[in-house]
C-alpha positions as CSV (number, residue, x, y, z in Angstrom):
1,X,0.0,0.0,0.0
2,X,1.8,3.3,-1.2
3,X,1.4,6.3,0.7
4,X,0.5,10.0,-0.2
5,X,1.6,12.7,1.6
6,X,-0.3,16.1,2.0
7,X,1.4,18.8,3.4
8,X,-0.2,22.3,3.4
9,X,2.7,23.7,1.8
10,X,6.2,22.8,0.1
11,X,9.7,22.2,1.6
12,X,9.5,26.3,1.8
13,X,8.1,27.1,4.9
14,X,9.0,25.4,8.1
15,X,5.8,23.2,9.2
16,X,5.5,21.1,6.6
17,X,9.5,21.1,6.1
18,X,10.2,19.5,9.7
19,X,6.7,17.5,10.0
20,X,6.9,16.1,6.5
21,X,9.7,16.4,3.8
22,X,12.7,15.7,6.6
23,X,11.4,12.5,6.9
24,X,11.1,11.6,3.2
25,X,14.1,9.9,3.0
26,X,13.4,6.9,4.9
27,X,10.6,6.1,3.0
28,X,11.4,3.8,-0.4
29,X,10.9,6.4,-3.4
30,X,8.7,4.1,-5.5
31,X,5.9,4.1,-2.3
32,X,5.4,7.7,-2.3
33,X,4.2,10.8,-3.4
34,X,4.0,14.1,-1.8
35,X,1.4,16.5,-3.3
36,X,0.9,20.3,-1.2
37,X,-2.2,21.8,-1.1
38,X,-0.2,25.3,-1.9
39,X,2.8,25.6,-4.2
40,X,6.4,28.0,-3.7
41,X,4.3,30.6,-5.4
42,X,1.9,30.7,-1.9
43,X,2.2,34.4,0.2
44,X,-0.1,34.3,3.0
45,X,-0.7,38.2,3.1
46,X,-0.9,38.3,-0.8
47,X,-3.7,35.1,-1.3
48,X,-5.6,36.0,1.8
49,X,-6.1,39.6,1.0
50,X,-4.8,40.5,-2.7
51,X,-6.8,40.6,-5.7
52,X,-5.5,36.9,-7.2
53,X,-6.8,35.2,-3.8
54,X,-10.3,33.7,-4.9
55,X,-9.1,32.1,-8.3
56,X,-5.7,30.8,-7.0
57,X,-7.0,29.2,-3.7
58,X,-10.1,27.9,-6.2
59,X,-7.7,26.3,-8.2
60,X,-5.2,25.0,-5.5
61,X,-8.4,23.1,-4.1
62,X,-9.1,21.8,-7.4
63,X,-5.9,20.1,-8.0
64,X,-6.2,18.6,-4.8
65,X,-9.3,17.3,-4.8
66,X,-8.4,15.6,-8.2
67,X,-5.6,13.8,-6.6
68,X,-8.1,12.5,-3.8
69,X,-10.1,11.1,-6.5
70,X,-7.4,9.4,-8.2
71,X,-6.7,7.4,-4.7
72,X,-6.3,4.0,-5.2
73,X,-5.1,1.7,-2.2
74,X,-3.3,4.3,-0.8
75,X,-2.8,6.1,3.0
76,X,-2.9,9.6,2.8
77,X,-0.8,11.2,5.7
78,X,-2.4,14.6,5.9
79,X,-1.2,18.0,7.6
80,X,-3.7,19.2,9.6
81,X,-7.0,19.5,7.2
82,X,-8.0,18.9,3.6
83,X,-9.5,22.2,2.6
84,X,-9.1,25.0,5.1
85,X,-12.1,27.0,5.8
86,X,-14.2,24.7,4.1
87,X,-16.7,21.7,5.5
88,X,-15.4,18.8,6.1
89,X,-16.8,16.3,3.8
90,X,-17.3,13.2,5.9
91,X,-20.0,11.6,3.1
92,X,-17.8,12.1,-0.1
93,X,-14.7,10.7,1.7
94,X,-16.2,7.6,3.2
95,X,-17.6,6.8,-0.7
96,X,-14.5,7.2,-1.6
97,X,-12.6,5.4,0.5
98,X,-10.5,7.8,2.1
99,X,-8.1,6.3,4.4
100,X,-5.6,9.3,5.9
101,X,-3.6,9.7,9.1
102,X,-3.5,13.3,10.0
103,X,-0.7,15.6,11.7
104,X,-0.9,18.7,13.8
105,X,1.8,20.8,15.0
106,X,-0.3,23.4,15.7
107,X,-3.7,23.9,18.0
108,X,-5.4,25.3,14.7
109,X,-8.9,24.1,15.8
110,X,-8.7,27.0,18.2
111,X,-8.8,29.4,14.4
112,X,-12.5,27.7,14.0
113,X,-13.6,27.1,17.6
114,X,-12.6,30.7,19.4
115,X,-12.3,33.0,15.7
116,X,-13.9,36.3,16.5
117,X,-16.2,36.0,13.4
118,X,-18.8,34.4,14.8
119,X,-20.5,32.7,11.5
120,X,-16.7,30.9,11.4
121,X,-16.7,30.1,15.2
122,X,-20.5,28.3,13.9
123,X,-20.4,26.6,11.3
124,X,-16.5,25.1,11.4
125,X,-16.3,24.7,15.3
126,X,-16.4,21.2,14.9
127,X,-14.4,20.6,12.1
128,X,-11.1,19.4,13.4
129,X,-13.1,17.4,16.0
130,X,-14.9,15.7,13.0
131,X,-11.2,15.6,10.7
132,X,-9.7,13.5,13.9
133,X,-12.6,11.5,14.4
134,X,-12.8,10.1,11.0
135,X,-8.7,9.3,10.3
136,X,-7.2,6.2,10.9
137,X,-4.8,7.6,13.2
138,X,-3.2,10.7,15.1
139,X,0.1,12.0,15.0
140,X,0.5,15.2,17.4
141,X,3.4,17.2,18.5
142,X,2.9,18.5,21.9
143,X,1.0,17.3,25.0
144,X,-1.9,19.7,24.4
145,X,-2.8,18.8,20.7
146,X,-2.2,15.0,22.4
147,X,-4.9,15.8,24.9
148,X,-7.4,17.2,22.5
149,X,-7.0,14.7,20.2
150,X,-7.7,11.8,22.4
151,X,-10.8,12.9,23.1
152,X,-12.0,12.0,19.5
153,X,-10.0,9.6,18.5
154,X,-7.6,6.8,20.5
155,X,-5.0,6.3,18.0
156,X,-3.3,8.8,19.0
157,X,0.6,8.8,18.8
158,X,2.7,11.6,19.6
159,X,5.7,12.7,17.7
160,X,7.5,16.0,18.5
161,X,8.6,18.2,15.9
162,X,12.5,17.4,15.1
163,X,15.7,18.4,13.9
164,X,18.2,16.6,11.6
165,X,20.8,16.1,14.6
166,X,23.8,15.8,11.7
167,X,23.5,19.2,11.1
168,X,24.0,20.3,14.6
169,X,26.8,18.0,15.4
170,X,30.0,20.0,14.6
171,X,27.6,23.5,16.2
172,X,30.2,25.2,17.9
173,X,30.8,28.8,19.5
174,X,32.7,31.3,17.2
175,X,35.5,32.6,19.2
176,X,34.5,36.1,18.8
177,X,31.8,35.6,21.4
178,X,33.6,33.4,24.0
179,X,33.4,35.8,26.4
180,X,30.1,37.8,25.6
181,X,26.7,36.8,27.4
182,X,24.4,36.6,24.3
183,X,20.4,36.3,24.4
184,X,19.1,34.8,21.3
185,X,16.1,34.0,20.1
186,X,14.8,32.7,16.1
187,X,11.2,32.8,15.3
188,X,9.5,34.3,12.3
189,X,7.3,37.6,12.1
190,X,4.5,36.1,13.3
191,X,5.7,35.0,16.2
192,X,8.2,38.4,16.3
193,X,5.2,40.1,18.8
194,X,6.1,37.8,21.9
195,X,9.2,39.4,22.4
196,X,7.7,43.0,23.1
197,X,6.3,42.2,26.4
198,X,10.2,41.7,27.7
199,X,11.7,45.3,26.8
200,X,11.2,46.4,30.1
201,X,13.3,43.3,31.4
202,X,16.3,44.1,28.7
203,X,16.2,47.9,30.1
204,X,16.6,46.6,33.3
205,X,19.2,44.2,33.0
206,X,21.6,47.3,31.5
207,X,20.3,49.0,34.5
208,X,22.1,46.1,36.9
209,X,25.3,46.7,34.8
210,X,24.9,42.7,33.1
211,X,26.9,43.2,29.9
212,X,24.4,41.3,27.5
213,X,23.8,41.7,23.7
214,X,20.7,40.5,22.0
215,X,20.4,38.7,18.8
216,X,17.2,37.9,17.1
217,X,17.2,35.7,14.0
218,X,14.4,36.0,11.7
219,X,12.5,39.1,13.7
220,X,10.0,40.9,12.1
221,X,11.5,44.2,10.7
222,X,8.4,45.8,11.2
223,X,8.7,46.3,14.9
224,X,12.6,46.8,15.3
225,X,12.2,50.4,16.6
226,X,10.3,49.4,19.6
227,X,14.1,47.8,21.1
228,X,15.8,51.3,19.8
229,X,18.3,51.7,22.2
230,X,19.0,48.3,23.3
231,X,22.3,46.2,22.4
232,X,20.9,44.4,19.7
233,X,21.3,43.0,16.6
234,X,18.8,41.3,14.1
235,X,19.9,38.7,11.7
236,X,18.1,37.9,8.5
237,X,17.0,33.8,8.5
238,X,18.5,31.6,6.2
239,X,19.3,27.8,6.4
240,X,22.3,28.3,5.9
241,X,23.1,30.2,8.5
242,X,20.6,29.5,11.6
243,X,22.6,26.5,13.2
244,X,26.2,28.3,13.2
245,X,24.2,31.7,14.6
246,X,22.3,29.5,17.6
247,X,25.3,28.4,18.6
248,X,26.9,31.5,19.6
249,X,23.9,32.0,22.0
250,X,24.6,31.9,25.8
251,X,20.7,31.4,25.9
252,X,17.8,30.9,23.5
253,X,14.6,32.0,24.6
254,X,11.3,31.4,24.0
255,X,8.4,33.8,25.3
256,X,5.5,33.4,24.7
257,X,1.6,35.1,25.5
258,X,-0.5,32.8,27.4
259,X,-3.6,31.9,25.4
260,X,-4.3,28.4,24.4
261,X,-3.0,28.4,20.4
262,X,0.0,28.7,22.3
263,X,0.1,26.1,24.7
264,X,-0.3,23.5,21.5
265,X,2.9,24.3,20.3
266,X,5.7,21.9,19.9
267,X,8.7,23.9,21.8
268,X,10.5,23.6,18.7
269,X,12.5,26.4,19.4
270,X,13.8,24.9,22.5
271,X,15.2,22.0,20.6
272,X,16.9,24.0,18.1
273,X,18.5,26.0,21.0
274,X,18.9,22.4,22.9
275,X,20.5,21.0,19.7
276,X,23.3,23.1,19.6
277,X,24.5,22.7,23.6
278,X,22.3,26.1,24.5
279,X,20.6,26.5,27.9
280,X,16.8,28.1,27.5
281,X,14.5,30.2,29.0
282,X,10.9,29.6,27.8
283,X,7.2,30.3,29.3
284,X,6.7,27.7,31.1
285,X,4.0,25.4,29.0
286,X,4.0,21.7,29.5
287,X,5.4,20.9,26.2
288,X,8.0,23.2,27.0
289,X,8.5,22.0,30.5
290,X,8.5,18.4,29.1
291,X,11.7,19.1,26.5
292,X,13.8,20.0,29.5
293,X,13.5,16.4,30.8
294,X,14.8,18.0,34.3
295,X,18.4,19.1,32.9
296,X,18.1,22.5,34.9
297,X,16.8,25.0,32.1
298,X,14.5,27.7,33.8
299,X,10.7,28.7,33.1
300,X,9.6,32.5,33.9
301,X,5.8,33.9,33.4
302,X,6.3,37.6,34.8
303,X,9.0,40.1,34.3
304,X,10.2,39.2,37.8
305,X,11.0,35.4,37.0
306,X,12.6,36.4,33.1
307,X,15.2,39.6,35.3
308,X,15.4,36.3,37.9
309,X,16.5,34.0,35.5
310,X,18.7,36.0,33.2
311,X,21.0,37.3,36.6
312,X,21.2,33.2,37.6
313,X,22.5,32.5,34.0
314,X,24.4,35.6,34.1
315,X,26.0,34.9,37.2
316,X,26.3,31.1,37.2
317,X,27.4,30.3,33.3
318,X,29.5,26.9,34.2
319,X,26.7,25.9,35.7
320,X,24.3,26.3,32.4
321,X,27.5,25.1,30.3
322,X,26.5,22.0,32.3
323,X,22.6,22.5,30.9
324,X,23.7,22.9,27.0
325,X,25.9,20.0,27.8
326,X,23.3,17.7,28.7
327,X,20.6,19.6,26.4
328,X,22.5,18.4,23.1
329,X,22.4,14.4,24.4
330,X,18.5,14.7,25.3
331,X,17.9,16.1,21.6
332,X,20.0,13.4,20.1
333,X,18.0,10.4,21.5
334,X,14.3,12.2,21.5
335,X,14.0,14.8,19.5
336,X,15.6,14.0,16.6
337,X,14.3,12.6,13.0
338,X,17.4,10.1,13.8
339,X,15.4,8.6,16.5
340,X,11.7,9.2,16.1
341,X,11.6,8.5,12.1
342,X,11.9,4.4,13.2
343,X,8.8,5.8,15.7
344,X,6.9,7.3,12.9
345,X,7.4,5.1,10.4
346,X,6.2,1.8,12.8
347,X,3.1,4.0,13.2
348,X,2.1,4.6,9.7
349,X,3.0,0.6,8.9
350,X,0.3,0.0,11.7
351,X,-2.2,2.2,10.6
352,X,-1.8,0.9,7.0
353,X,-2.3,-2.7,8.8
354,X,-5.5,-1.5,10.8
């Protein structure tokens, strides 16, 4: 039985690139296909609000629904919905024979079940309750989405979101920054917003003479003036570029507002920081409280606990040496493709089997 896999988009942007097409290669070619609902041409802002939005999400939906009904004997392993923001259509799928595992990274029933467009919050509500409920099995990336899941479905299995450890092997400290006490953090522009809430804490560690520097990979440029004045420096994102830049952290952080999209996320960003011997800082979610797997990285909620925490790494950095130390072996054997793609691939043989 070959299997399809439906990402929402290509190798481009990071979801689908670490929950799908990392793990590609440990599947035999010839038993495979991948087909994304949205192609490299896809710009959120630009086909949710430009003029070309109706006729190229029409047509992306299109092509996607004519691969479903060229399924024959085949598993679909789906990222996180068919069709966005359309019904899910239970009745067509079960003539058809439908048989799909789906994935989530992402808590993105709370987008239908708490959207502020209450004809949305209606009508699609249910509509990741009713996806779950009707897939062969489950794949989830954090404790929350596990949680939800469960309660519509018990094939549940979760997977965190990975890194290819072979690329962080030889991640390393440049010399230039030996001796500087760097705060880093790499995120995207969305997520960009979460640091804002901390300025106050960066004024005040200057303020208790901590010689720090900030370095923010992939911030949204939008919104540099509101740390005008700080010692900062933001770095553009490229592949190329984002393991040898993490590594010359002292810390990685990873704030972030408390509302429950949130508290489904993977703590991804932990394990890149973890990857590359970094100790973290990180709102203190349970996925994020279950990566540190009790090596001694620290959790704040207020301002207090983040100035707290910053002065005990600060002030005690053989200590958190010790933490990186221990953070890059707990990556290596669970949250790596290395060691969960045997995990994933067991589970997808079983579903196929069921």
């Amino acid at each position: 039985m070959s299997i399809i896999f439906m990402p929402k988009y290509t190798e481009k942007a990071a979801s689908s690139r670490y929950r799908t097409y990392q793990y590609l290669k440990y599947f035999d070619q010839k038993e495979f296909k991948v087909c994304p609902l949205f192609d490299d041409s896809y710009v959120p802002a630009k086909h949710i609000y430009g003029k070309q939005s109706k006729s190229y999400i029409i047509k992306r939906y299109l092509l996607r629904m004519g691969v479903l009904l060229k399924i024959s004997n085949s598993v679909i392993f789906l990222e996180k919905e068919f069709f966005p923001y359309l019904p899910f259509m239970r009745l067509i799928f079960k003539l058809m024979k439908v048989k799909y595992i789906v994935d989530y990274d992402d808590a993105i029933f709370h987008r239908y079940d708490q959207n502020k467009n209450i004809f949305i919050k209606a009508f699609f509500k249910n509509k990741i309750a009713n996806v779950i409920k009707n897939a062969k099995g489950v794949i989830t990336g954090s404790p929350y989405l596990t949680e939800y899941a469960l309660k519509f479905n018990k094939n549940v299995f979760e997977i965190p979101t990975s890194i290819d450890f072979s690329r962080y092997e030889n991640a390393a400290k440049s010399s230039n920054v030996a001796n500087k006490f760097i705060i880093g953090w790499i995120g995207s522009k969305t997520t960009s917003i979460n640091l804002i809430p901390l300025i106050p804490v960066f004024k005040e560690l200057s303020l208790k003479s901590i010689h720090y520097e900030l370095r923010f990979i992939g911030f949204d440029t939008e919104l540099e003036n509101k740390f005008k004045g700080l010692p900062i420096r933001f770095i553009k994102w490229s592949k190329s570029i984002e393991i040898k830049e993490i590594a010359n952290f002292s810390l990685g952080i990873m704030p972030l507002d408390d509302n429950d999209f949130n508290r489904g996320k993977c703590a991804f960003k932990l394990i890149q920081y973890m990857a590359s011997g970094v100790p973290t800082i990180s709102t203190p979610f349970e996925s994020n409280k279950k990566v540190d797997r009790g090596n001694g990285n620290l959790f704040a909620s207020t301002n207090d606990e983040w100035l707290n925490c910053f002065e005990r790494a600060y002030r005690n950095p053989e200590a958190f040496k010790s933490v990186g130390f221990k953070n890059r072996l707990t990556v290596k054997e669970f949250y790596s493709i290395q060691s969960n793609s045997e995990h994933l691939l067991e589970y997808i043989q079983k579903m196929q089997s069921s």
